[in-house]
VMD Tcl script that builds the backbone (N, CA, C; Angstrom):
set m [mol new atoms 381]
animate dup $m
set s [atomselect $m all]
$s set {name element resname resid chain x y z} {
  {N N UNK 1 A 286.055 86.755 -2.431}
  {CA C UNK 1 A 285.154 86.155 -1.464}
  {C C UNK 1 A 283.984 85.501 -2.194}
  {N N UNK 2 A 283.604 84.283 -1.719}
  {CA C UNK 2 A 282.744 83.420 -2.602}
  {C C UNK 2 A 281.711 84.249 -2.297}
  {N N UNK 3 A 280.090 83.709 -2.579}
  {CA C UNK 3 A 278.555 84.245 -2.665}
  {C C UNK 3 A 278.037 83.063 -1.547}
  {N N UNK 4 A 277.571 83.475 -0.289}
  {CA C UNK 4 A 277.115 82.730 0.453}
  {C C UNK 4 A 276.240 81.277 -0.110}
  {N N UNK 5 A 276.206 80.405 0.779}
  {CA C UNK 5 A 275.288 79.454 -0.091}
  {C C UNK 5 A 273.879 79.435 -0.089}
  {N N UNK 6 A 272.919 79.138 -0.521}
  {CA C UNK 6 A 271.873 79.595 -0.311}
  {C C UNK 6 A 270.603 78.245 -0.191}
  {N N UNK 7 A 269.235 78.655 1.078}
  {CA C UNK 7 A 268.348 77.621 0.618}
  {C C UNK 7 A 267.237 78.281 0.319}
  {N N UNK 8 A 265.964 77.682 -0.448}
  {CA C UNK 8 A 265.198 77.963 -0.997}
  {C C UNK 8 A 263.917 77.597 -0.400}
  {N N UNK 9 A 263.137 77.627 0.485}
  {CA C UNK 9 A 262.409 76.828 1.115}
  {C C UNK 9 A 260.800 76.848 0.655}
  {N N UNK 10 A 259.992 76.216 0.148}
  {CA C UNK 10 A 258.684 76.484 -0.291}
  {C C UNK 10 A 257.863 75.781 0.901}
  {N N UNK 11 A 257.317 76.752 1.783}
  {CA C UNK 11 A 256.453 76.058 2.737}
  {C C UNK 11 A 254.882 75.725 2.647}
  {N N UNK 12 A 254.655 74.589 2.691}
  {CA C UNK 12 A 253.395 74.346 1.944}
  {C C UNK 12 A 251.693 73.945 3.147}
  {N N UNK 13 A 252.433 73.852 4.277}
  {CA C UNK 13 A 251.440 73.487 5.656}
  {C C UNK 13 A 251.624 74.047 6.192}
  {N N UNK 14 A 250.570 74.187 7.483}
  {CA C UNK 14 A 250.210 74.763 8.748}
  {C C UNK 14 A 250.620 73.997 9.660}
  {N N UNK 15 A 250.982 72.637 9.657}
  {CA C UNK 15 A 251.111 71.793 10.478}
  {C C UNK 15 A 252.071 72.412 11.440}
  {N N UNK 16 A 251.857 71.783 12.965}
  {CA C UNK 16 A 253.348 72.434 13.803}
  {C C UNK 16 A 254.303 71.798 13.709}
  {N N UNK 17 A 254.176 70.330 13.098}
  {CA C UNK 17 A 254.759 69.386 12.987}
  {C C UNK 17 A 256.122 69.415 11.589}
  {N N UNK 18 A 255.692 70.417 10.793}
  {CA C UNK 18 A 256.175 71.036 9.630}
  {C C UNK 18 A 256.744 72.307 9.700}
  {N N UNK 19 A 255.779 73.391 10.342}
  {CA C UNK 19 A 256.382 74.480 10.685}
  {C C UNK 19 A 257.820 74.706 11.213}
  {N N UNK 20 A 257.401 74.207 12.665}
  {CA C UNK 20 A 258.684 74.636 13.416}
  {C C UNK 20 A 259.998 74.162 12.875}
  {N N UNK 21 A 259.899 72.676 12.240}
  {CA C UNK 21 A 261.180 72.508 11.627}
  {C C UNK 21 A 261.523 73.215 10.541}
  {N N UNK 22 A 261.085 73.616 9.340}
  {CA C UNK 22 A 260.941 75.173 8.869}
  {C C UNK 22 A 261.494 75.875 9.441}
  {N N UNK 23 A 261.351 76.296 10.472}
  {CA C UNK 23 A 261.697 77.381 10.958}
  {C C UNK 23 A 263.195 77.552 11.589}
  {N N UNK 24 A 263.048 76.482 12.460}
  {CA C UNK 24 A 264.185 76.178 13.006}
  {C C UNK 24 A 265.402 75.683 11.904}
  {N N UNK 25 A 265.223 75.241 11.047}
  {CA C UNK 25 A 266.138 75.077 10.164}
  {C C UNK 25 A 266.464 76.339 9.562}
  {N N UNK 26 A 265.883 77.207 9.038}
  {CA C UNK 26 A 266.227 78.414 8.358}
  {C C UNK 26 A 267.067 79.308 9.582}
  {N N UNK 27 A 266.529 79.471 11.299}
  {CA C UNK 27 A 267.506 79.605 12.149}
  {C C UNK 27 A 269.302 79.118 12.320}
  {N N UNK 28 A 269.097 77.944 11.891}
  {CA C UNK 28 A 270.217 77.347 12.089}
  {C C UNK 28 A 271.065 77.467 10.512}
  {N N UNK 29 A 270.420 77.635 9.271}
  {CA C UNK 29 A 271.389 78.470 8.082}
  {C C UNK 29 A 271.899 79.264 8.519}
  {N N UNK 30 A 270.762 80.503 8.948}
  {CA C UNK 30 A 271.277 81.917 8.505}
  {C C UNK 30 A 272.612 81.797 9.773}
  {N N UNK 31 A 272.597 81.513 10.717}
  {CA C UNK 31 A 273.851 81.256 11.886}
  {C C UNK 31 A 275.062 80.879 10.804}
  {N N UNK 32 A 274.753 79.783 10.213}
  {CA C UNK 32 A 276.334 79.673 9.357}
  {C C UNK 32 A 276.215 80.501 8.321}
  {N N UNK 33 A 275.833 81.834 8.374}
  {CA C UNK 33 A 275.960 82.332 7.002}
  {C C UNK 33 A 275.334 81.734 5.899}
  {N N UNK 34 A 274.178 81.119 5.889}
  {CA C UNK 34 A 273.795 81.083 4.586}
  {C C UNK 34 A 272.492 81.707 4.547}
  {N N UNK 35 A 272.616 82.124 3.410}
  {CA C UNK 35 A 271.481 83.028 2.648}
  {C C UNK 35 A 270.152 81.767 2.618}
  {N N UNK 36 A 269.244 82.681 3.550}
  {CA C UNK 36 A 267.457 81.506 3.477}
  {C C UNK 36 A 266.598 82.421 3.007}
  {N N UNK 37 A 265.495 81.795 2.398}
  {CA C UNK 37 A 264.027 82.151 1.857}
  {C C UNK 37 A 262.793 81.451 2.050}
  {N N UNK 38 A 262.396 81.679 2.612}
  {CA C UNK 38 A 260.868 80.826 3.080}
  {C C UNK 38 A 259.842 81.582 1.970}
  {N N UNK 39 A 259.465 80.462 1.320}
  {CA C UNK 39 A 258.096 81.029 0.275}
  {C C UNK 39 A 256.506 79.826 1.264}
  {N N UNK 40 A 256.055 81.314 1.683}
  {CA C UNK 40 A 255.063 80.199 1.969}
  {C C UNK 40 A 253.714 80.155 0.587}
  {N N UNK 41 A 253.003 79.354 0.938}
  {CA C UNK 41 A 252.272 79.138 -0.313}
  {C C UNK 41 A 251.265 78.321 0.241}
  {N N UNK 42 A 249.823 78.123 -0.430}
  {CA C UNK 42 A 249.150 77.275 -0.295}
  {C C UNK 42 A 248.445 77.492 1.572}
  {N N UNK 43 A 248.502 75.996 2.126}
  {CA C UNK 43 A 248.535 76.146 3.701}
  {C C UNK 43 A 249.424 77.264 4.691}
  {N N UNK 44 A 250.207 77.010 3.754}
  {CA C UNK 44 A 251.803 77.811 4.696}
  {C C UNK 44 A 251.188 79.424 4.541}
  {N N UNK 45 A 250.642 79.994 3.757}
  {CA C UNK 45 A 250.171 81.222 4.212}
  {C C UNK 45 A 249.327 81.718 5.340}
  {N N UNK 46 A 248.946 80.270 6.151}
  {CA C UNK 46 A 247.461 80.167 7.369}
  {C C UNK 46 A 249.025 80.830 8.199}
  {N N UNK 47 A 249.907 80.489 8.041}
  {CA C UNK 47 A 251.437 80.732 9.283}
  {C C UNK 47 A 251.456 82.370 9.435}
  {N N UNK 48 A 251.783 82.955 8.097}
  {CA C UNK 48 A 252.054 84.505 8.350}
  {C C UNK 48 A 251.374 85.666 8.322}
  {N N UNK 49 A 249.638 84.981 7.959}
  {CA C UNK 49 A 248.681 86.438 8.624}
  {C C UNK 49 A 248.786 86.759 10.038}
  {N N UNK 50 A 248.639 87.619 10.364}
  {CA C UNK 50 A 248.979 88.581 11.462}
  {C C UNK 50 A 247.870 87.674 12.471}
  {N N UNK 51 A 248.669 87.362 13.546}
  {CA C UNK 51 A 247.560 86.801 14.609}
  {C C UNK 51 A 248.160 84.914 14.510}
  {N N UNK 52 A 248.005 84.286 13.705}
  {CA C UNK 52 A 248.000 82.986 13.249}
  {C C UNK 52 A 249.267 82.536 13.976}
  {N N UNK 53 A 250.143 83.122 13.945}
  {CA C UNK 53 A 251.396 82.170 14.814}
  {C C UNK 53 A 251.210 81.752 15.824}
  {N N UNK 54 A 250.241 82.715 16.457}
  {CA C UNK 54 A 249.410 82.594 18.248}
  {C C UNK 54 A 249.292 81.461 18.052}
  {N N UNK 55 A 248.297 81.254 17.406}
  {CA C UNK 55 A 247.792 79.656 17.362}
  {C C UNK 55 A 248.149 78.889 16.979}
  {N N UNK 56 A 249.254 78.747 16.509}
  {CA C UNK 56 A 249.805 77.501 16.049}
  {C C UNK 56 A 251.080 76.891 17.370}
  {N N UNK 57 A 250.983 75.707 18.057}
  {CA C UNK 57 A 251.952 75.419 19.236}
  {C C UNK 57 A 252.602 74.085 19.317}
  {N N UNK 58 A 253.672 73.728 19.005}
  {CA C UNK 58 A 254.079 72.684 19.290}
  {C C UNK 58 A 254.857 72.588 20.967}
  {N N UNK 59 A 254.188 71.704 21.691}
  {CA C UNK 59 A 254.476 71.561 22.680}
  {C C UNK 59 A 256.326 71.278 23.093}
  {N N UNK 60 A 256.388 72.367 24.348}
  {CA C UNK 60 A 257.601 72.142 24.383}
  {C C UNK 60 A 258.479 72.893 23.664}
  {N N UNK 61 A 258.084 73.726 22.450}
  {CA C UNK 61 A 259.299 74.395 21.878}
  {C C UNK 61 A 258.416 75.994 22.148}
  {N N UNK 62 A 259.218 76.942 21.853}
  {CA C UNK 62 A 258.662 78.007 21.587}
  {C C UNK 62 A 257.948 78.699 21.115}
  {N N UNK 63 A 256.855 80.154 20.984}
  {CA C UNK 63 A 256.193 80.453 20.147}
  {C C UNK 63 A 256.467 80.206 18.606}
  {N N UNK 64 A 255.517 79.707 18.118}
  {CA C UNK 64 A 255.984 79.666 16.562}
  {C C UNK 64 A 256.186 82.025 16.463}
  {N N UNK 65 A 255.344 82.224 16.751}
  {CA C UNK 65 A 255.607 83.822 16.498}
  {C C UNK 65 A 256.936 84.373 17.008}
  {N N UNK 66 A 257.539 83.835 17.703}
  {CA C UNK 66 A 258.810 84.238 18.455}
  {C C UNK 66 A 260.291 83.733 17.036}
  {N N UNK 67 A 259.438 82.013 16.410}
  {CA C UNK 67 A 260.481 82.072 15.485}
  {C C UNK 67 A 260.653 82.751 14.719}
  {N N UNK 68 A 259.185 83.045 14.241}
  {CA C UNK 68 A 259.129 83.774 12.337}
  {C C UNK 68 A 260.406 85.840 13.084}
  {N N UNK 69 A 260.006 86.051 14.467}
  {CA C UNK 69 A 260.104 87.289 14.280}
  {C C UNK 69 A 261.625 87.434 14.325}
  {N N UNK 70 A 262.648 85.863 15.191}
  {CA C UNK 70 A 263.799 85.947 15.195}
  {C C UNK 70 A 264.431 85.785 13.612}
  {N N UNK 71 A 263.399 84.525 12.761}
  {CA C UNK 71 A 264.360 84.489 11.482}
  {C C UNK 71 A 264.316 85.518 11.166}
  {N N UNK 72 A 263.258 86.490 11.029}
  {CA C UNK 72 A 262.946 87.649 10.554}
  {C C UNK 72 A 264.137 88.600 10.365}
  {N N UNK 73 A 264.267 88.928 11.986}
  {CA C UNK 73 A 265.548 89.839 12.695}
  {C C UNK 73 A 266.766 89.195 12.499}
  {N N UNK 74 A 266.839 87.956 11.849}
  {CA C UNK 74 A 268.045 87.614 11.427}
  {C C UNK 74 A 268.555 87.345 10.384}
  {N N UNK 75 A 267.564 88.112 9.375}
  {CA C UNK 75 A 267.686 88.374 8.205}
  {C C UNK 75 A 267.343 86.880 7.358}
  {N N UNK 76 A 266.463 86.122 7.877}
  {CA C UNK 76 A 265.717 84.904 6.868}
  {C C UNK 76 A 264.854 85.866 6.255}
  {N N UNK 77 A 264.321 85.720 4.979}
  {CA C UNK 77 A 263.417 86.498 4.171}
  {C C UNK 77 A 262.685 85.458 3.947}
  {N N UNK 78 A 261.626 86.575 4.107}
  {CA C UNK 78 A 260.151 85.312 4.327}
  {C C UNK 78 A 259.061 85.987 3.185}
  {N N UNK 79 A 258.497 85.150 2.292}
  {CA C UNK 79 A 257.576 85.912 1.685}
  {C C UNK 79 A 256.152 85.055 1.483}
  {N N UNK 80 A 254.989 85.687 1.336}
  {CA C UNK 80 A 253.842 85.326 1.160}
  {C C UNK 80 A 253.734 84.801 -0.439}
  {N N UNK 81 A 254.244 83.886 -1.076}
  {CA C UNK 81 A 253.748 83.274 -2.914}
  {C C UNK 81 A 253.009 82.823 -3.330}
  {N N UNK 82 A 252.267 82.877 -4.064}
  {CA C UNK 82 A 251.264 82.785 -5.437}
  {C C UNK 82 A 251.783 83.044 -6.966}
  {N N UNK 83 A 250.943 82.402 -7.424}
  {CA C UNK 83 A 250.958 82.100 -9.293}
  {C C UNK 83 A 251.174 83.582 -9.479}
  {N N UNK 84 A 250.730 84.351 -8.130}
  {CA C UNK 84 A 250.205 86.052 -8.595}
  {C C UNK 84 A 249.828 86.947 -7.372}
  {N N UNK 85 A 250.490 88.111 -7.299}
  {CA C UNK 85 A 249.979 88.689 -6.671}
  {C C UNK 85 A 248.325 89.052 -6.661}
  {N N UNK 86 A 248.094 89.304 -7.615}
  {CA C UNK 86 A 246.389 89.212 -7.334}
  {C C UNK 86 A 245.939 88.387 -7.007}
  {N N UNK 87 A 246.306 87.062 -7.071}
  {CA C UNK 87 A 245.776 85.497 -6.294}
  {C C UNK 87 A 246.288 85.885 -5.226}
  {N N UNK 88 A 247.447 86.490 -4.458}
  {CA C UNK 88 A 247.269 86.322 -3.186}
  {C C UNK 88 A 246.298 87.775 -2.553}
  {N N UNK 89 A 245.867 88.686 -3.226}
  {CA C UNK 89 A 244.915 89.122 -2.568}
  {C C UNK 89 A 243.462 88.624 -2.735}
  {N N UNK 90 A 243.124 87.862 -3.886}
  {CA C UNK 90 A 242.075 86.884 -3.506}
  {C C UNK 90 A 241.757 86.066 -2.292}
  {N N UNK 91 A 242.972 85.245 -2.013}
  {CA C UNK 91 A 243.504 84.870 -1.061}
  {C C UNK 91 A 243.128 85.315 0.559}
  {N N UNK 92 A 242.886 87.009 0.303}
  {CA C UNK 92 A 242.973 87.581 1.649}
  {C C UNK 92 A 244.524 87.755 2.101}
  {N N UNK 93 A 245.529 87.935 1.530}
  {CA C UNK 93 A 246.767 88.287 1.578}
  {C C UNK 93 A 247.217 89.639 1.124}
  {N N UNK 94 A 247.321 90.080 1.798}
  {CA C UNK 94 A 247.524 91.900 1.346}
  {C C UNK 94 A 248.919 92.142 2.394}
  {N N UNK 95 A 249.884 93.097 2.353}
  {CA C UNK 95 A 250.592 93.649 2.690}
  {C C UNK 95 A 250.124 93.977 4.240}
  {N N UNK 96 A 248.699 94.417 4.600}
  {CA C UNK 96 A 247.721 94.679 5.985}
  {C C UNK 96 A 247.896 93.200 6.710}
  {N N UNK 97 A 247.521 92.049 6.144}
  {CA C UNK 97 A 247.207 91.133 6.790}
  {C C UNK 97 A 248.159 90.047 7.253}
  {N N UNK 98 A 249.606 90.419 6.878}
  {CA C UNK 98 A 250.528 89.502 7.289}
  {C C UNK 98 A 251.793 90.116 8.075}
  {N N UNK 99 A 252.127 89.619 8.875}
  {CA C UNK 99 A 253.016 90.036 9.889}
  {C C UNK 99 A 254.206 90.585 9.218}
  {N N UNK 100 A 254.334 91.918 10.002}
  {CA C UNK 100 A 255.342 92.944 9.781}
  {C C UNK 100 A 256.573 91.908 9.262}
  {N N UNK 101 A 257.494 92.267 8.190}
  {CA C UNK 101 A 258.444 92.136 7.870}
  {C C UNK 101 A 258.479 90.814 6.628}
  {N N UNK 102 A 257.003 90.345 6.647}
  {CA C UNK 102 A 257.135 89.191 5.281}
  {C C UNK 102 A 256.142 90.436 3.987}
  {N N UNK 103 A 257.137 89.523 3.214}
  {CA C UNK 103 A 257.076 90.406 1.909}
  {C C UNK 103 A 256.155 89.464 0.707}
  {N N UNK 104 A 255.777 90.543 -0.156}
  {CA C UNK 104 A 254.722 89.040 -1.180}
  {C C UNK 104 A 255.186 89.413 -2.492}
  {N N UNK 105 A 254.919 88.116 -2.939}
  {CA C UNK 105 A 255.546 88.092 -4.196}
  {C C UNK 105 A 254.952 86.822 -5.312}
  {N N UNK 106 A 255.467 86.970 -6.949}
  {CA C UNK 106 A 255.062 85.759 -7.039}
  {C C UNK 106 A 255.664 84.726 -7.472}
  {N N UNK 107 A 254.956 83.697 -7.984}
  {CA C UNK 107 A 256.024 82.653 -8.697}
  {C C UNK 107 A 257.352 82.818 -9.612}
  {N N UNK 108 A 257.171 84.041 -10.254}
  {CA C UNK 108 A 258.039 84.375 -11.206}
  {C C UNK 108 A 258.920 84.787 -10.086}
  {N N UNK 109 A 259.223 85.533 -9.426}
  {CA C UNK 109 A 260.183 85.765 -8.362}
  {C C UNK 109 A 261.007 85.008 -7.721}
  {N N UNK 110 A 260.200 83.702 -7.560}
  {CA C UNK 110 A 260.696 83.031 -6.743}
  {C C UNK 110 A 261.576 82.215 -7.708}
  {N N UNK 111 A 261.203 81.854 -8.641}
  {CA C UNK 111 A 262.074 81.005 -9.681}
  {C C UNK 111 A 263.429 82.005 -10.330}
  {N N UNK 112 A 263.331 83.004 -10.012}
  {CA C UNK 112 A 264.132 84.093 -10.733}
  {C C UNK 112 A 265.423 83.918 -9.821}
  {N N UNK 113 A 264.908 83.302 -8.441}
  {CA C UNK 113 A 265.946 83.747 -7.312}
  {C C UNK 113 A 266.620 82.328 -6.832}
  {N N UNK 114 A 265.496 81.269 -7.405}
  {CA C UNK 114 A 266.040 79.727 -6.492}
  {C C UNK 114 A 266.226 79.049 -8.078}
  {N N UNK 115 A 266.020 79.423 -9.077}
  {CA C UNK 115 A 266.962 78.927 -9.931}
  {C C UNK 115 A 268.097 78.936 -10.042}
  {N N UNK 116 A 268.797 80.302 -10.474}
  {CA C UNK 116 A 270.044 80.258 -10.160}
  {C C UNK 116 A 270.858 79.882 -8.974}
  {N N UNK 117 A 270.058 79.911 -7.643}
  {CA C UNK 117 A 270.998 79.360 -6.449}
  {C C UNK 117 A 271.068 77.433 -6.521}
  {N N UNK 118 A 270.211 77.109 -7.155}
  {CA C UNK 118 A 269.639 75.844 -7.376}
  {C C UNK 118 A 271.327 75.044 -8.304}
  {N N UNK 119 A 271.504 76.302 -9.229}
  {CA C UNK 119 A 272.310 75.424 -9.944}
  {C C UNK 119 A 274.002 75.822 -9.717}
  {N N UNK 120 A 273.940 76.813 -7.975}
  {CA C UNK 120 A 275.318 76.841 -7.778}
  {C C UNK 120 A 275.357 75.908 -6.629}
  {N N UNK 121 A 273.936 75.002 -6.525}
  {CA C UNK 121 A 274.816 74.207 -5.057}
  {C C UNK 121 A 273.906 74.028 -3.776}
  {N N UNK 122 A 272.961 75.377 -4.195}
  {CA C UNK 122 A 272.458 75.812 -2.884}
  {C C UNK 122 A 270.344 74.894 -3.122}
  {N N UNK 123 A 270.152 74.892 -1.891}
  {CA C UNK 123 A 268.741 73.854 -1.911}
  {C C UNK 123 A 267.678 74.563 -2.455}
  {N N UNK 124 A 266.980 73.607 -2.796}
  {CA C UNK 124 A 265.615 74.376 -3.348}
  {C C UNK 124 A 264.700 73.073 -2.523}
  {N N UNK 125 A 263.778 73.006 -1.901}
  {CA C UNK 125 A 263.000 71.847 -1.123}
  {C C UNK 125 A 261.416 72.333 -0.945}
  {N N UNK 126 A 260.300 71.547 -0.593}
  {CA C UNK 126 A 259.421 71.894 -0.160}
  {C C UNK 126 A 258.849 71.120 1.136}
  {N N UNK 127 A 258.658 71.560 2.565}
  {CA C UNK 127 A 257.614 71.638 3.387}
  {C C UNK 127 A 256.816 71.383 3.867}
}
mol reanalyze $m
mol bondsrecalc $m
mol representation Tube
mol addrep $m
């Protein structure tokens, strides 16, 4: 049995205009079986402190908080990235301040994991 295919997603805005397709795209992988990762970073961390999805609304579609909690529950892995974990608690990013089920991590991680999927096929993009 092959290794699912995989995307790599580096989310870099708050925009709703950016988000939701983000989102909704990593919805519509994990459905065909493919392995997703949302690294947010930069802006894209204003998305997964606890509270912040509230406010973010693109008219007409659903809570942005309703997406992050379905990719969530549908096994999209979502993580909070920085150069460093101690930059993201500079940041104000702590394990406390971001919604149950995103995980933090840092650059080295992320390259550890979307390199190799990078060079079987699978996307690496940014946001």
């Amino acid at each position: 049995m092959s290794e699912p295919q995989e995307i790599h997603m580096v989310l870099l805005s708050n925009e709703p205009e950016r988000v939701y397709p983000a989102f909704m795209l990593a919805l519509g992988a994990v459905a065909m079986n493919v392995k997703v990762n949302i690294y947010c970073a930069m802006k894209g961390l204003d998305v997964i402190k606890k509270g912040a999805a509230e406010k973010i609304q693109l008219p007409g579609a659903p809570p942005l908080s309703q997406l992050i909690k379905d990719a969530i529950s549908s096994g999209v892995r979502i993580c909070a990235c920085a150069p460093s974990k101690e930059m993201l608690k500079q940041m104000g990013v702590t394990e406390e301040t971001v919604e149950e089920g995103v995980e933090l991590e840092d650059v080295v991680v992320f390259l550890r994991s979307a390199l190799p999927a990078a060079k079987k096929g699978g996307l690496v993009f940014f946001v």
